[in-house]
C-alpha positions in Angstrom: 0.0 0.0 0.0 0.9 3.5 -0.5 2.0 5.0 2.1 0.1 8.4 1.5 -2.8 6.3 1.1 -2.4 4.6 4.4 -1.6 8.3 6.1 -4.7 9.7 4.8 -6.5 6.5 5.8 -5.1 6.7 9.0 -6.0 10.4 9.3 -9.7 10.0 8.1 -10.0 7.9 11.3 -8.7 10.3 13.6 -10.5 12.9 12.5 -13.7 10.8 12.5 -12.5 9.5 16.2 -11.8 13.3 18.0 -15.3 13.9 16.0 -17.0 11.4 18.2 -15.2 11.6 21.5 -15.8 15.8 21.6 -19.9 14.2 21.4 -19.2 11.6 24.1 -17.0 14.2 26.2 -19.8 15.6 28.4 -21.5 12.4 29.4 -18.5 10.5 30.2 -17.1 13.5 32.1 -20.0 13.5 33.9 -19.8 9.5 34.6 -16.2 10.2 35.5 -17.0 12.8 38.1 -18.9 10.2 39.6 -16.1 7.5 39.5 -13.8 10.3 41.2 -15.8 10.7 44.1 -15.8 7.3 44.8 -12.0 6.9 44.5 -11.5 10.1 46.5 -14.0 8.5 49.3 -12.2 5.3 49.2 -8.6 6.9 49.2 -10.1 9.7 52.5 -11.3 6.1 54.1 -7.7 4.4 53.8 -9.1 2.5 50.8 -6.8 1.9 47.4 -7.7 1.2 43.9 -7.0 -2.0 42.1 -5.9 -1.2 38.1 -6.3 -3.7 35.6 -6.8 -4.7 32.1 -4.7 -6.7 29.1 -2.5 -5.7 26.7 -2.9 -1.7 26.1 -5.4 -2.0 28.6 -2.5 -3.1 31.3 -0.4 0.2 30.0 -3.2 2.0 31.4 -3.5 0.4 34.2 0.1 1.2 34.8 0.1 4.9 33.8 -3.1 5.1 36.0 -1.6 4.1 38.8 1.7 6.0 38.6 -0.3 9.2 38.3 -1.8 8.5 40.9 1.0 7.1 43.5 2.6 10.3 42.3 1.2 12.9 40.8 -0.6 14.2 37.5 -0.5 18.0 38.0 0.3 19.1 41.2 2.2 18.0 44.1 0.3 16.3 47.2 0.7 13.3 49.0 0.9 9.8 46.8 -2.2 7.8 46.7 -2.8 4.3 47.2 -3.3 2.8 43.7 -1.7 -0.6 42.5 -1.8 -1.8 39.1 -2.4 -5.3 38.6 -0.5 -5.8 35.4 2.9 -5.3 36.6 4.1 -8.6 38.8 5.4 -11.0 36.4 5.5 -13.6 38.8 2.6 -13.7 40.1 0.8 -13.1 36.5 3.0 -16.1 35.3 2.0 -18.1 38.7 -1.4 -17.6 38.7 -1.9 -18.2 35.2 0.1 -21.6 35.3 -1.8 -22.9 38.4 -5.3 -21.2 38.5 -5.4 -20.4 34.5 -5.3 -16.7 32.7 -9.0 -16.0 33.9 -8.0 -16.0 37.4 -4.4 -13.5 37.1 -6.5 -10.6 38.7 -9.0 -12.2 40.4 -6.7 -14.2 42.5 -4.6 -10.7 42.9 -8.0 -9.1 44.3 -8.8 -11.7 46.4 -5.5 -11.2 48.0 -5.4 -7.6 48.3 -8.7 -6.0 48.5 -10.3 -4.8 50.8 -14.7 -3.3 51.5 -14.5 0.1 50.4 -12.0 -0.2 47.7 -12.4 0.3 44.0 -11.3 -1.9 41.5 -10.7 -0.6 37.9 -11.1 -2.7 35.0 -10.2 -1.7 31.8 -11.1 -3.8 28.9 -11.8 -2.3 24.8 -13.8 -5.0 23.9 -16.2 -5.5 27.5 -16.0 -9.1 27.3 -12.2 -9.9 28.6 -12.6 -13.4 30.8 -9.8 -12.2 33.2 -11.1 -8.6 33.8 -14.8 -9.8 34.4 -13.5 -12.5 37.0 -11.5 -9.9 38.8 -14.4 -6.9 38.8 -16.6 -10.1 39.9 -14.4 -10.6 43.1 -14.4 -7.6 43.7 -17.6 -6.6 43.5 -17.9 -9.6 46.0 -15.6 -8.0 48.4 -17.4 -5.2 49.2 -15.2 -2.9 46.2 -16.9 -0.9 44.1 -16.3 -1.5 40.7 -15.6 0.8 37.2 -15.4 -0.6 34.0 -13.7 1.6 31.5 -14.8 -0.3 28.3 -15.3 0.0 23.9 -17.5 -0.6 21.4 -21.2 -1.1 23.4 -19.6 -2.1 26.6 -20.2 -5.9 26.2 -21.3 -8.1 29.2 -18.9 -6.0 31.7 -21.0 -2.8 31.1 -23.7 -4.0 32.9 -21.7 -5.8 35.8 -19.6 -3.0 37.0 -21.5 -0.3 39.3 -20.0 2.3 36.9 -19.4 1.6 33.5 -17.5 4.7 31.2 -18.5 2.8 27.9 -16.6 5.0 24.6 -18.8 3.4 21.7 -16.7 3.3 19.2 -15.2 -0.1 17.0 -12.2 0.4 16.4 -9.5 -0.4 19.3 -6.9 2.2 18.5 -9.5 4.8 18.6 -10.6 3.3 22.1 -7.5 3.1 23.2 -7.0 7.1 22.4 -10.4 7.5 24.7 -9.2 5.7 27.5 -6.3 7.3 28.0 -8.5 10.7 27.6 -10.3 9.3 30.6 -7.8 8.0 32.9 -6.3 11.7 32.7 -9.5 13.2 33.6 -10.1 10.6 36.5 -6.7 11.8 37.6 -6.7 15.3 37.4 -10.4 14.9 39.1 -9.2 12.6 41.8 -6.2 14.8 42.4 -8.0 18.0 42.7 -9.6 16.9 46.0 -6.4 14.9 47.3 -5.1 16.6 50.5 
């Protein structure tokens, strides 16, 4: 293929993407203002969040988390967020023994705790592994956000708060998502002390 034709491709999708997410800006602003004040409630109560998700999913996750345990815009103390993408060995050793369904479930079994909110992050909605660890943690007295594509699949209507960015495409998801975890940051940062 060309490669002008594959930059105007390319472009034409972009440009059709920031098209859709200025539309969808106000209501999932809205839905993250909500997710904030949980985290911040959690975070004022000794509570922690739980990040997770596969593939580009787990490098949110991981930028997440590092904004939050230290800072997006301003300086103020770290907050307790843990990503759950980041411990090879116990990814590798819960996949091996328990299968890859259970790497974050088994993870929030272990570390959460009533009052704490877990985080999945998943393009498509229907990820095995992210729905089993939203699932325990829903059961552990978390509360739950789903930060998901397309329609959401099966996780949108799990999680307590689903931020669902409708479009197809997972690159232009992906561009969303990290749209939102910055304005979940910057939100849950505002009120940190």
């Amino acid at each position: 293929m060309d490669p002008s034709t594959a930059l105007e491709r390319e472009l034409a999708s972009i440009r059709e993407n920031l098209a859709l997410e200025d539309r969808q800006l106000d209501l999932l602003g809205r839905k993250a203002l909500l997710a904030a004040e949980r985290i911040r409630s959690s975070l004022a109560g000794g509570g922690k969040v739980l990040l997770f998700g596969n593939g580009g999913s787990a490098a949110d996750a991981q930028h997440w988390a590092a904004e939050l345990t230290g800072r997006y815009l301003r300086e103020r103390p770290g907050l307790a967020a843990i990503a759950l993408t980041t411990d090879t060995s116990a990814l590798t050793a819960i996949a091996n023994d328990y299968g890859y369904e259970r790497v974050f479930a088994r993870q929030v079994e272990a570390l959460a705790r009533p009052g704490d909110v877990a985080v999945g992050i998943s393009t498509s909605g229907h990820s095995p592994n992210v729905r089993l660890g939203l699932k325990e943690a829903r059961s552990r007295g978390c509360f739950t956000l789903a930060v998901l594509g397309r329609d959401g699949g099966a996780m949108a209507g799990e999680a307590d708060l689903a931020l669902v960015y409708p479009a197809e495409a997972t690159p232009r998801i992906q561009e969303m998502h990290a749209v939102l975890g910055h304005l979940l940051c910057a939100l849950v940062e505002g009120e940190a002390e």
